[in-house]
C-alpha positions in Angstrom: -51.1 -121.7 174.7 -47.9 -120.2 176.1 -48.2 -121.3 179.2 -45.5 -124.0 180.2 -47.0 -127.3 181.3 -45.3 -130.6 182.9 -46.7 -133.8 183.5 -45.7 -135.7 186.5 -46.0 -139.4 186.6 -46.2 -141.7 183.3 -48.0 -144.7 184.5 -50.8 -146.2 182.3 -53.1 -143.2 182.7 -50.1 -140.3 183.1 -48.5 -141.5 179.9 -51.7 -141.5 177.6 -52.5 -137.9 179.2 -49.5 -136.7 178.9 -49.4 -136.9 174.9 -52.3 -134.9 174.7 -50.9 -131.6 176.0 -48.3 -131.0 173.0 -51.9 -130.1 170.6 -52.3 -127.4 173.5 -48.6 -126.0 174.7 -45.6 -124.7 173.3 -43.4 -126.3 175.8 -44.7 -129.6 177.5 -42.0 -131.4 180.2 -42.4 -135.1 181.3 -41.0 -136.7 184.4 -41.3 -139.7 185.5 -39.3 -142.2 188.7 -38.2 -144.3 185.6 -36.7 -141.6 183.6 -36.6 -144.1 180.9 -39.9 -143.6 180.0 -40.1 -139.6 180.1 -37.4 -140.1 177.5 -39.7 -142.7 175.4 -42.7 -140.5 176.1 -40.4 -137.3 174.3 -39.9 -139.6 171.3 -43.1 -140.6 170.8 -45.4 -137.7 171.1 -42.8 -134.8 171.2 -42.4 -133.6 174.6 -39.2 -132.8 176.9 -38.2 -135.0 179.1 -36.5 -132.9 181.9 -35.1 -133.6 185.5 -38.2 -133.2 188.1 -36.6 -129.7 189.5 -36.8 -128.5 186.0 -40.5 -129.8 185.3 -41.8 -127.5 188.6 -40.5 -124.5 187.1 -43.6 -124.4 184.7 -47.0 -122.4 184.9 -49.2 -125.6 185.0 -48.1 -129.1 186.6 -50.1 -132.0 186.5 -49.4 -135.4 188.7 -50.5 -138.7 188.2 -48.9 -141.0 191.0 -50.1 -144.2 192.9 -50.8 -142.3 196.5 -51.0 -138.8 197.7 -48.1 -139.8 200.5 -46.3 -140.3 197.1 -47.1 -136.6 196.1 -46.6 -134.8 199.6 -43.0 -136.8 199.6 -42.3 -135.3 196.1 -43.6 -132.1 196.9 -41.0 -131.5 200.0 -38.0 -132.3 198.1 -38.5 -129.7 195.4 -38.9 -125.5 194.9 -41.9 -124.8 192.9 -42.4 -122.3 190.8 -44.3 -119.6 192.7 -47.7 -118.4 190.9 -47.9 -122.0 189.3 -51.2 -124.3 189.7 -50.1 -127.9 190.6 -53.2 -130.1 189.5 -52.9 -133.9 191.3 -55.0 -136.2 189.3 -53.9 -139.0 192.0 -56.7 -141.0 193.4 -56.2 -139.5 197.1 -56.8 -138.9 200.2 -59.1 -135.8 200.8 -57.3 -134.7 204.5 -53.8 -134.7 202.8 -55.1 -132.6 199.6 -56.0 -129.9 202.1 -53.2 -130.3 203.8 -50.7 -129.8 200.9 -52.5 -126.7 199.6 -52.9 -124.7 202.9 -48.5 -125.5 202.7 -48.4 -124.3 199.0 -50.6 -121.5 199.6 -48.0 -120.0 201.8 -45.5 -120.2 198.7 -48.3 -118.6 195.8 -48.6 -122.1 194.6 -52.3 -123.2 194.0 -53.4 -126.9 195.0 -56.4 -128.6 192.9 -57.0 -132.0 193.9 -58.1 -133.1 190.4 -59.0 -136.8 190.1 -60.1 -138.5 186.7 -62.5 -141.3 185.4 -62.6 -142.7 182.4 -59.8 -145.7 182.7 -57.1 -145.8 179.8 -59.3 -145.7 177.1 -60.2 -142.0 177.9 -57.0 -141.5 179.0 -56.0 -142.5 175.3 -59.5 -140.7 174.1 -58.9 -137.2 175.7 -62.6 -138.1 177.6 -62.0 -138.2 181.2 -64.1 -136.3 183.5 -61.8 -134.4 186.2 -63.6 -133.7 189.9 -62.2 -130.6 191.2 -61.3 -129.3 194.8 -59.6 -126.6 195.4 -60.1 -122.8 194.9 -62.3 -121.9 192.3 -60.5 -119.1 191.2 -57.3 -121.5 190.8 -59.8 -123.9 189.2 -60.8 -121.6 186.3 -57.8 -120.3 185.7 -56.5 -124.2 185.0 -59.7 -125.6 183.4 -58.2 -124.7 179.8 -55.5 -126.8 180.7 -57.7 -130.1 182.0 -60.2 -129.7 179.2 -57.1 -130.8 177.0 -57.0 -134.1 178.4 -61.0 -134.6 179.7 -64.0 -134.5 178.2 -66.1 -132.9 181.5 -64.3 -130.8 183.8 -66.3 -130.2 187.0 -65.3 -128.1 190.1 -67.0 -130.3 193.3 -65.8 -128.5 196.2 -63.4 -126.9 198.5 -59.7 -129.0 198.7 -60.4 -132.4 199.5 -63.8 -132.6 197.7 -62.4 -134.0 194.7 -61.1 -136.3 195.9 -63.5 -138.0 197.8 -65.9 -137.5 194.9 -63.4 -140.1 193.4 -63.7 -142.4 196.4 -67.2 -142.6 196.3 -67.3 -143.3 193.0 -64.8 -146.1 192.9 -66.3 -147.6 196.2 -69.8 -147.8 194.1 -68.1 -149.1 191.3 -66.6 -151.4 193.4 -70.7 -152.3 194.8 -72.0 -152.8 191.3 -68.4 -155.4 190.9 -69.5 -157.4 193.7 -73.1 -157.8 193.1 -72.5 -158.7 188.9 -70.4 -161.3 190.4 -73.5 -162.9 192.9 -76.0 -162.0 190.4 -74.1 -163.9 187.6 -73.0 -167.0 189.6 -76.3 -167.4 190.8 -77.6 -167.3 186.9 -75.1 -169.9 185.8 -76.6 -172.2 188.6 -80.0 -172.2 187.2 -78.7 -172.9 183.7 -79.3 -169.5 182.4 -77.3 -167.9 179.2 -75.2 -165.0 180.5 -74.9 -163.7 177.4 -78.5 -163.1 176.5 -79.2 -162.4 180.3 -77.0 -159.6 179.7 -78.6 -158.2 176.8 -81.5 -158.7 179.1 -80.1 -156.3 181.8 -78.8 -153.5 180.2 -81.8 -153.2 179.0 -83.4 -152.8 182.0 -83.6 -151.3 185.3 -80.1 -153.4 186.7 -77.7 -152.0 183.9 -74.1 -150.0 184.9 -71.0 -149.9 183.8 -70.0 -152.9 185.3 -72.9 -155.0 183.2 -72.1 -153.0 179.9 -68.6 -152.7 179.9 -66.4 -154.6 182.2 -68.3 -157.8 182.6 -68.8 -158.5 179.0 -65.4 -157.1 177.9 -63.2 -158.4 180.5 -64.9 -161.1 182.5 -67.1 -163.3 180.1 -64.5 -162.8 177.3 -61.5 -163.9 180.2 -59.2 -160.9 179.1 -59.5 -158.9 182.5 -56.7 -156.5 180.8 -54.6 -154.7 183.7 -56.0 -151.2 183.1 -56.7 -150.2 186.9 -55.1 -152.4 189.2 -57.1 -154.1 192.0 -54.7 -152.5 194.8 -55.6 -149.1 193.4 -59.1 -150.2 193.8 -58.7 -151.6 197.2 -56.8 -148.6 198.1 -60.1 -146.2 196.9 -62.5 -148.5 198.9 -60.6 -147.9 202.0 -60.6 -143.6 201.4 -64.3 -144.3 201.1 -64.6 -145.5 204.4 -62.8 -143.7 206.1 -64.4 -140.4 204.7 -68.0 -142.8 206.0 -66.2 -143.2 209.4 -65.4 -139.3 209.3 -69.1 -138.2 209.0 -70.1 -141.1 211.4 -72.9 -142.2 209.6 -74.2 -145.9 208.3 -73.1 -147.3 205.9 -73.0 -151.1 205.8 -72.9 -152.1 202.1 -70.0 -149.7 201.7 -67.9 -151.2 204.5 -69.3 -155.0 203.3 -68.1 -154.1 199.8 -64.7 -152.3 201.1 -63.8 -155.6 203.2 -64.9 -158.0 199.9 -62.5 -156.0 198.0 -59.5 -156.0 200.2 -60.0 -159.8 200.6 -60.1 -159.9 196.9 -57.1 -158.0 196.5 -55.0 -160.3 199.3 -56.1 -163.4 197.3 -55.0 -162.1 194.1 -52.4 -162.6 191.3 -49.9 -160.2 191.1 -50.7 -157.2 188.5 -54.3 -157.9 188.2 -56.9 -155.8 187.4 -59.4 -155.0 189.0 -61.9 -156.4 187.3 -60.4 -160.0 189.1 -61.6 -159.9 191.5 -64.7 -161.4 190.5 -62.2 -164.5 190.5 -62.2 -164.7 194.1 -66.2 -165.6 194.5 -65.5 -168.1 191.1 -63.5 -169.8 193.7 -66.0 -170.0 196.2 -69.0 -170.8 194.0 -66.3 -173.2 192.0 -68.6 -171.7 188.8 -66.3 -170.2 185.8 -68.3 -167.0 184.8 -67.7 -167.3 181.0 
């Protein structure tokens, strides 16, 4: 393509993203707080690192940082490149992803609140699947550019949708956590083989994600791997209810789950995944899920 691209934010899904884009671009920049690594991420797969006023100048800019108060803050201190589509793949807030684009709009700058799934591994893989808000003429215009990094690229709404398709989703990822980890401790009590009641489960009715991949691969085997860190997680829960507390409806084994998590998160080691905080019932059952 000769479109110019940059990629904002090298953190452990930013910096596996990022490497894809020189297969797709002529002229890829890299920026990250820790300029450090920008400059090891142009060593290693070829890109430019550049200063961040330099990496707004091009036609396409992706983001990839912790909050979106971390993207509205970087936003205000820089002059965009007017006609350009900035595509946040944060794990936001939906009210502040309007927000930003109605103030980009003003300046010809296109907003698409573009949140991935997938974890590192399709970060690494080029398989992530990107939920989309925004304007869907902005959205088809930079879907070339996504379908570089993701596997299925879906627009989900006006600004803001996308990212509370993300919150949802991590908030029922979250449920399914929670409930392996009562499920499972209450097997272990009665003597019963995780491993071949797993087998069992996924196939059958109570499979997910959670039973195929994460329990098995980072729980029973007791890796838990910091790919997604729990305060990311417990951060997502909490968007999810607040979009609940929006629409004022019910919503009881969201907010159960949401208040499980941030406990899980307080009790924590620093740096842990996710996926630990499973340890926090193994403390209250005192049974070792392995």
């Amino acid at each position: 393509m000769t479109q110019s691209v940059a990629f904002i934010g090298l953190g452990a899904m930013g910096y596996r993203m990022a490497a894809h884009l020189p297969k797709h671009f002529d002229t890829v920049y890299v920026w990250n707080r820790n300029f450090a690594k920008a400059q090891q991420h142009a060593v290693d797969f070829g890109t430019q690192a550049v200063e961040l006023n330099q990496a707004v100048q091009a036609d396409i800019i992706f983001s990839c940082l912790p909050t979106s108060q971390d993207v509205e803050t970087l936003i205000d201190t820089v002059q965009i490149k007017s006609g350009s589509i900035w595509i946040d793949c944060t794990s936001g807030v939906p009210e502040a992803a309007k927000r930003i684009a109605a103030k980009l709009k003003l300046q010809n700058i296109d907003f698409l609140d573009a949140p991935v799934s997938g974890q590192t591994i399709g970060a690494e893989n080029a398989t992530l699947t990107f939920m989309v808000g925004g304007d869907v003429n902005a959205f088809e215009r930079a879907s070339s550019a996504m379908a570089a990094l993701g596997k299925l690229i879906q627009h989900v709404g006006d600004s803001g949708a996308g990212f509370a398709v993300k919150a949802i989703n991590n908030m029922l990822l979250a449920v399914n956590l929670c409930s392996v980890a009562e499920g499972f401790s209450t097997l272990k009590a009665y003597g019963v083989n995780l491993n071949a009641a797993l087998d069992c489960i996924n196939a059958s009715s109570g499979k997910s994600l959670v039973t195929e991949n994460i329990f098995p691969q980072r729980v029973l085997s007791r890796e838990f791997p910091l790919t997604f860190a729990l305060p990311l997680l417990a951060k997502d829960t909490g968007i999810a209810l607040d979009l609940v507390h929006q629409a004022k409806l019910p919503a009881p084994v969201l907010a159960l789950t949401q208040s499980l998590i941030q406990a899980a998160n307080l009790s924590a080691e620093p740096n842990s995944d996710f996926s630990a905080a499973i340890k926090m019932y193994e403390n209250w059952t005192k049974i070792t899920l392995e």
